[in-house]
C-alpha positions in Angstrom: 15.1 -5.9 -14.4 13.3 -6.6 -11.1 10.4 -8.9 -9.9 8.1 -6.7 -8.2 5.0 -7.5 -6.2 2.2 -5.0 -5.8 -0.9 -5.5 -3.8 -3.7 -3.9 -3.9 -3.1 -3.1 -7.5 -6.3 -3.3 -9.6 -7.2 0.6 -9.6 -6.0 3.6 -7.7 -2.6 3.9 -6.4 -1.9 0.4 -6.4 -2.4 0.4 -10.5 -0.2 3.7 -10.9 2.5 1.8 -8.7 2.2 -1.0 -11.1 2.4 1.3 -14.4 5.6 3.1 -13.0 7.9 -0.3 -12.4 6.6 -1.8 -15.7 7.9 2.0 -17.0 11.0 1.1 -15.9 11.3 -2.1 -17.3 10.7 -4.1 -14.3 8.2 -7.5 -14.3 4.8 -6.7 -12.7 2.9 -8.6 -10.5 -0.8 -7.3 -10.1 -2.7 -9.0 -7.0 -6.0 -8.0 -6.5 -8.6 -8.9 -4.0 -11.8 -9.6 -6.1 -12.4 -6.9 -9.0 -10.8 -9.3 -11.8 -11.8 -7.0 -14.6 -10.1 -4.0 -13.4 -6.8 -6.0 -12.7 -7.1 -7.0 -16.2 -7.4 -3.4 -17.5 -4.1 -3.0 -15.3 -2.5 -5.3 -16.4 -2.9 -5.3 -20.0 -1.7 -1.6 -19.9 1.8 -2.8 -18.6 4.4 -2.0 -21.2 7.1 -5.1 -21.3 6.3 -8.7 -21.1 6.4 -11.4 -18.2 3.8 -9.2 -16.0 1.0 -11.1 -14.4 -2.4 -10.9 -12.0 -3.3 -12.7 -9.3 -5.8 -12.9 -6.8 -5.6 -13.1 -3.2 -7.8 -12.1 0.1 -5.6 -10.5 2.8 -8.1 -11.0 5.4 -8.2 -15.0 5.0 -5.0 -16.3 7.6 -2.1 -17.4 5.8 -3.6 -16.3 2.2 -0.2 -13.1 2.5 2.0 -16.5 2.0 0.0 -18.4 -1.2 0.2 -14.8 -2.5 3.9 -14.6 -2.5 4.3 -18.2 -3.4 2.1 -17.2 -6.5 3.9 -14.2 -7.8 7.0 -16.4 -7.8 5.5 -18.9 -10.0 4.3 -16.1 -11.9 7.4 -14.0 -12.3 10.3 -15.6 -11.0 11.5 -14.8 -7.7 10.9 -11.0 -6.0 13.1 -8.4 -5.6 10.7 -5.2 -4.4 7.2 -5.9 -2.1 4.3 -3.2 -2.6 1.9 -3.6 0.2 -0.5 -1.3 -1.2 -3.6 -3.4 -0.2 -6.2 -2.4 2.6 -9.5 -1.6 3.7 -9.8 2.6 2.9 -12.5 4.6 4.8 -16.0 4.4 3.6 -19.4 5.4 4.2 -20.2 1.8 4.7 -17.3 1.8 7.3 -18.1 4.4 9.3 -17.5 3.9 12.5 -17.6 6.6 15.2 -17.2 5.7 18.8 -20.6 6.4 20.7 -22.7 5.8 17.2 -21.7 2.5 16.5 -23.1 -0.5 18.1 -20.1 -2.9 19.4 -20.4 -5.5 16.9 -20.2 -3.4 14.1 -17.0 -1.9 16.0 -15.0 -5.0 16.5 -16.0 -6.2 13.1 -15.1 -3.1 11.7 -11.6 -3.4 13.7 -11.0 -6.8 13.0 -11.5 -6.5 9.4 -8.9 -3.5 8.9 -6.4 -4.7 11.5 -6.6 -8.0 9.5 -6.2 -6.8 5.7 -3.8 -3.7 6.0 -1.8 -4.7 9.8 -1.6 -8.2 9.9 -1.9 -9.1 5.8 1.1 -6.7 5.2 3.3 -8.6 7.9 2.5 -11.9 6.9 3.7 -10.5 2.9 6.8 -9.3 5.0 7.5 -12.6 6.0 7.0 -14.5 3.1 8.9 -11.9 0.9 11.8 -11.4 3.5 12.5 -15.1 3.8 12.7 -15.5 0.5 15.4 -12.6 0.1 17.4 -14.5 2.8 17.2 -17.8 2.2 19.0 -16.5 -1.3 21.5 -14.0 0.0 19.7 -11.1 -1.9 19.0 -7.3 -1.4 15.3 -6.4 -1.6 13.4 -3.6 -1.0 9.3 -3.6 1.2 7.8 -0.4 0.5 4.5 0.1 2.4 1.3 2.4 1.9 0.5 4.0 5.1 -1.4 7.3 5.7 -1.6 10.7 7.2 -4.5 9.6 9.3 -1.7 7.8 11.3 -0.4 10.7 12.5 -3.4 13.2 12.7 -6.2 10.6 13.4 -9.0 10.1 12.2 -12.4 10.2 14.6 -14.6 8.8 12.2 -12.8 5.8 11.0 -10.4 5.3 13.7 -9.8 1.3 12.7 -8.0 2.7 10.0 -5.6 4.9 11.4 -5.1 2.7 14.0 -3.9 0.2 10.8 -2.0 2.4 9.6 0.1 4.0 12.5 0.5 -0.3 13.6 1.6 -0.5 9.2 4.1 2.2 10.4 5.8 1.0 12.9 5.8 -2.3 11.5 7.8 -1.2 8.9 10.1 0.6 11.1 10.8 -2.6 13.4 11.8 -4.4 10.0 13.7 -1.9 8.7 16.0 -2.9 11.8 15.7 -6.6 11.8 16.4 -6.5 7.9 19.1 -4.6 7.5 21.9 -6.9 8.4 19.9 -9.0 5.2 20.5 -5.8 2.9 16.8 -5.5 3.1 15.0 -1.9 2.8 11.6 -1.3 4.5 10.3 1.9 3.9 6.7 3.9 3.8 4.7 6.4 2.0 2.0 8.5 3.8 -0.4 9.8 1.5 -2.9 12.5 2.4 -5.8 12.2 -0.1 -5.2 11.5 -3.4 -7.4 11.7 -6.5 -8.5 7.6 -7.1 -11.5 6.7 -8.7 -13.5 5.3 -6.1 -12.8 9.3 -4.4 -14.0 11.0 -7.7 -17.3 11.6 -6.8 -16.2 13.0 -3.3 -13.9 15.4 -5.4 -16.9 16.7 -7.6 -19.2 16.9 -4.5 -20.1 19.2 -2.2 -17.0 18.1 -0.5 -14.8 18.9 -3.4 -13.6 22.5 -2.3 -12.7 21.5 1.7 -10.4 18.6 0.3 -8.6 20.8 -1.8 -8.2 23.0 0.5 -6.4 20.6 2.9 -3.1 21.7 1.2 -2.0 24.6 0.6 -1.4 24.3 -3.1 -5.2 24.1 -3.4 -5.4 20.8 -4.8 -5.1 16.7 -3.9 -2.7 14.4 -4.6 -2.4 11.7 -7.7 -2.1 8.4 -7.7 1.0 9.3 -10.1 2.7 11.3 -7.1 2.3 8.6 -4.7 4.2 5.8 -7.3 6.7 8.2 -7.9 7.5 8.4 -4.5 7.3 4.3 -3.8 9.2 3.9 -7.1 12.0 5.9 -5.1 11.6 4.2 -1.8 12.3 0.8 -3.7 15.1 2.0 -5.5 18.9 0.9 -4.4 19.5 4.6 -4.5 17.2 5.1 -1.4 18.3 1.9 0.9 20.1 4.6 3.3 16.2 5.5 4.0 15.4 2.5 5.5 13.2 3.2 8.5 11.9 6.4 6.9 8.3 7.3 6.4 7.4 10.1 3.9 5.1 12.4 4.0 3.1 12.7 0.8 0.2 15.1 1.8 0.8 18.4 -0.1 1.7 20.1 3.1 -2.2 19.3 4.4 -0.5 17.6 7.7 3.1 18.3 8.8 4.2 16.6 12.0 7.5 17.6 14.1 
């Protein structure tokens, strides 16, 4: 049984995440930002005991650290990070070079560099040195995105997060080996979560689908299938690695 940490995990992909280690037996921690009542839902559909919520705001400096300091408390101390958490694209965040005034850019920036770049190191940190100060194999399993790779011109602050959430992990998956520590990452393309419903039912529908070739968009389900892996012992040897979880809609040499 493991202490596992997910962020981000009051709906979506983060809750699926959570649903899959509970599965298995493992003791849940469910942070979200600010929708309590969902995180409830979550967690209260956690088979096992001994899982817990807690709240936390990424983009607040040095919140990643009371975070990790809570789910201890909560659970006892972690063996598996989730950073799920971050800013996803938006109409509100739109933000496309040459439309945009510059304060809405920076602040746009700012805000997504802060929750899904910098909030995901500072978890690192916190997580890692609690692994080593105890002599104990872990596993980080981040939640990056295609856009990293193919771009994205319309929300380009989050792509940017997302290729720095990348590399990130790779640079750790060095420094933490030596620790027995695993740092991996899942790219999703898009994947059916409730806040993208309505884009799915749209007029937009069709065109997303057809993104992949098997004509349809991924599941949160998929996606925790694939971070359940990542976290496993079985998969330490893919520290470093970053898989692709698009449904062939981007492939990249």
């Amino acid at each position: 049984m493991r202490a596992v940490l997910v962020t981000g995990a009051s709906t979506g992909i983060g809750a699926a995440v959570a649903l899959r280690f509970a599965q298995a037996g493992d003791r849940v921690v469910v942070h979200y930002a600010s929708n309590q009542d969902a995180a409830g839902e979550t967690l209260r559909s956690l088979p096992g005991d001994g899982h817990a919520a807690i709240e936390g705001d990424l983009s607040q400096p040095g919140e990643a650290l009371n975070i990790v300091a809570a789910a201890t408390t909560a659970v006892g101390l972690l063996d598996v990070l989730v950073c799920n958490a971050g800013i996803a694209p938006t109409a509100e965040n739109r933000h496309v070079i040459g439309e945009v005034d510059y304060d809405d850019w920076a602040a746009t920036f700012r805000r997504m560099i802060d929750v899904n770049l910098i909030g995901a190191a500072d978890l690192a940190w916190a997580f890692a040195r609690q692994l080593i100060e105890r002599k104990a194999p872990g596993a980080i399993v981040n939640v990056g995105s295609r856009g990293a790779f193919r771009g994205e011109p319309e929300f380009p602050a989050y792509a940017a997060s997302k290729a720095g959430l990348h590399a990130l992990g790779q640079s750790l998956a060095v420094a933490l080996a030596p620790h027995a520590i695993s740092v991996t990452a899942v790219a999703p393309g898009f994947v059916a979560t409730p806040r993208q419903l309505s884009k799915l039912d749209g007029v937009d529908g069709d065109v997303l689908r057809a993104q992949s070739p098997f004509g349809r968009v991924g599941t949160p389900e998929e996606i925790a299938a694939a971070v359940f892996w990542l976290a496993s012992p079985e998969a330490a040897w893919s520290s470093g690695a970053i898989l692709d979880a698009n449904g062939a809609s981007y492939l990249r040499s």
